[in-house]
N, C-alpha and C positions, 0 to 999 in steps of 0.2 A: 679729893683734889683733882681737878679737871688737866687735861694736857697745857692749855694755856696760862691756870693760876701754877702749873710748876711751872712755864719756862721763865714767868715773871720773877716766881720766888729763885729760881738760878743766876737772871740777870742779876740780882739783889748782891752775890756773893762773888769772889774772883773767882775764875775759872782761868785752869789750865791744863798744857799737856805735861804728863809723866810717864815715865817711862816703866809702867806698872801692868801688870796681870789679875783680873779679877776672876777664881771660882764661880761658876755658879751652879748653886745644888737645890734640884727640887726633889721631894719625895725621900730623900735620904741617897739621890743619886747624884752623881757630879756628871754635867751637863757639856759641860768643857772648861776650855781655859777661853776667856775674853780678852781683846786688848782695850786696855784705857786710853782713848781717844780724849779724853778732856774728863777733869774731876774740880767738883769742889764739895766744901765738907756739908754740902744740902743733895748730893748727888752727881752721876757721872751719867760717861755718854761709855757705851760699849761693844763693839764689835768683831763680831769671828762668832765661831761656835754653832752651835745646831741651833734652830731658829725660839724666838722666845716671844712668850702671848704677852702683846699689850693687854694690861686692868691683871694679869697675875703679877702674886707677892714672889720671891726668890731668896735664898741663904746667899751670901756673896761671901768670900773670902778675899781682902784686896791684897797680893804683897805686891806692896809698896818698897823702893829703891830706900836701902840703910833703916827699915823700921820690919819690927815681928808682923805678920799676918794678922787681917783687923775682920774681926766676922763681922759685919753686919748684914741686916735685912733689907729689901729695895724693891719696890716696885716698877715696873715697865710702864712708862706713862706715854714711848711713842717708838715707833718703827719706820724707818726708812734708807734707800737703798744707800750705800758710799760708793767715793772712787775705787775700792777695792773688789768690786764684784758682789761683798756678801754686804748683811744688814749690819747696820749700827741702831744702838737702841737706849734710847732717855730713861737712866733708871735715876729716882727721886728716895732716897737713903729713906726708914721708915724707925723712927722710936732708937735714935743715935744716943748710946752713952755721953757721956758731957766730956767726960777725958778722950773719947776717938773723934768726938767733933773737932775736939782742940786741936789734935794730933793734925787731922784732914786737912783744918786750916792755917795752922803753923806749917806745913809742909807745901801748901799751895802759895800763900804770904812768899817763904822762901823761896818756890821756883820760882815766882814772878819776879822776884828783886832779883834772880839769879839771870834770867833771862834780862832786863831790865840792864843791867850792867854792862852785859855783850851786845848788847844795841850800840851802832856807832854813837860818837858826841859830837855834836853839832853844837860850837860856841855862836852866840847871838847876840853881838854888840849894836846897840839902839837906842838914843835915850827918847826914844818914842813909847810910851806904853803899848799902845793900840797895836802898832806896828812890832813889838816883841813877842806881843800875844798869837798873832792873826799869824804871824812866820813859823812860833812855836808851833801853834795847831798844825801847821803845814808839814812841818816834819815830823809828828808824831804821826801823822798818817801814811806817811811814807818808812815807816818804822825806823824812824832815828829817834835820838836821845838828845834833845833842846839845854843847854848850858844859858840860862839868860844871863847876862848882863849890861846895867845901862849906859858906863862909861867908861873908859879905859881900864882905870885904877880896879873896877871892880871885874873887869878883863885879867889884869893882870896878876889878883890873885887868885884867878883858876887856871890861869896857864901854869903860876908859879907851883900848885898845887902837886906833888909828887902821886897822888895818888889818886889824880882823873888824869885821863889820857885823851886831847881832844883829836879828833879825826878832820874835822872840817871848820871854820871860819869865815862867819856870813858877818864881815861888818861896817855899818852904815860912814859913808864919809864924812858925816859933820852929825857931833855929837855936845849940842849945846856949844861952850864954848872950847872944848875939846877938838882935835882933830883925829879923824877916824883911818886917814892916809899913814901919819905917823906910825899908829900903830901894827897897821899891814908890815909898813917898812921894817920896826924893831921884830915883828914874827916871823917874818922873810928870813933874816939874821938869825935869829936863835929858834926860831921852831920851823925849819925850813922842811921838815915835811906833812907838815900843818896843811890842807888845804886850804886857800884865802879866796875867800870871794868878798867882793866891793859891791855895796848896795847904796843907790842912792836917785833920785828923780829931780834933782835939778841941780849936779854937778856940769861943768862945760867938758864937750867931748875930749880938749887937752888935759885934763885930769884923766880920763881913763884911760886913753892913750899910755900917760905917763907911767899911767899903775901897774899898766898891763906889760909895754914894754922894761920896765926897771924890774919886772919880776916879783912886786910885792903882792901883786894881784893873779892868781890863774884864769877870775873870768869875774865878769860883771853880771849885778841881776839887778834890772829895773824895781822901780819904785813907781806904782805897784806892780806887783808881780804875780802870776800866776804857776798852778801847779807845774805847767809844763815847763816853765821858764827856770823852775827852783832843780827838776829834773837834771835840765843841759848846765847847769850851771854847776851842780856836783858833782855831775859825770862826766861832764865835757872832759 
């Protein structure tokens, strides 16, 4: 397997960071301790330790956070420098028991969704598809957590929800035949430390004014909107 058919077959699988130590033993000697920079259950990325030949095989021992020590076998399929000073190095797992693959990837599944949770939540009320879609994208690359919903009602049973917590509030002023102001006003009132933002492209400037001074709005973001605009508009 070539360097480039592994990084494809990694893209293939989730990858994450854990907060894990890998062994690695060649010839019957322990080489050092590695840190796990990023793992998934086809292979890890690792760095520290005394230096390691790309195309050789290695014994790896992973302990892993809450799980017994997992031997396997890995290859070095690349080398190169980090922001730490020393090398990190593409090991590709080599002939994975079926039960330590599970483990690898049940354990990575969980960080993600673990991680995944402690991303803020961004509710996104819109009954535009295109425009719930193209917003969502926007904040998943800004690492937030996209709540969609298309109309009030379905707004309001995720506010109602005890057990999401939304951090911010991007929603459109005219939602079919719903009004998108109303509901600023009732989350002002009872989710008053909800961030509210008002999105809209052809409301009149006395609408925002209103929104903004009555306090159901912290800040407006045009329709359409660009990355920087969705930036000042969460931070502001």
């Amino acid at each position: 397997m070539t360097g480039r058919d592994w990084q494809a077959k990694i893209r293939k699988s989730p990858r994450v960071e854990v907060p894990a130590i890998a062994y690695v033993i060649s010839r019957g000697e322990i080489l050092g301790a590695y840190r796990v920079e990023n793992l998934c259950a086809g292979g890890a990325v690792l760095a520290g330790g005394l230096p390691l030949m790309p195309g050789m095989m290695y014994r790896l021992v992973l302990e892993l956070p809450g799980s017994r020590p997992l031997p396997l076998t890995g290859r070095v399929m690349r080398r190169q420098d980090n922001t730490h000073g020393d090398y990190c190095y593409g090991i590709a797992f080599s002939d994975v028991d079926a039960a330590v693959e599970d483990q690898l990837q049940d354990l990575v599944l969980s960080r993600l969704e673990q991680q995944h949770c402690n991303l803020p939540k961004v509710l996104v009320v819109d009954d535009s598809v295109v425009a719930r879609k193209a917003l969502s994208q926007e904040l998943q690359g800004l690492g937030l957590s996209p709540l969609l919903a298309p109309m009030p009602l379905d707004a309001l049973r995720l506010l109602l929800n005890k057990e999401v917590q939304i951090d911010i509030a991007i929603v459109d002023l005219y939602l079919g035949p719903a009004d998108g102001y109303q509901l600023l006003k009732y989350m002002a009132k009872t989710f008053p430390a909800i961030r509210r933002i008002l999105i809209s492209g052809r409301c009149r400037l006395s609408q925002l004014e209103l929104a903004l001074s009555a306090g159901y709005a912290h800040a407006i973001l045009p329709k359409p909107w660009g990355r920087e605009q969705i930036l000042h508009a969460i931070a502001a």
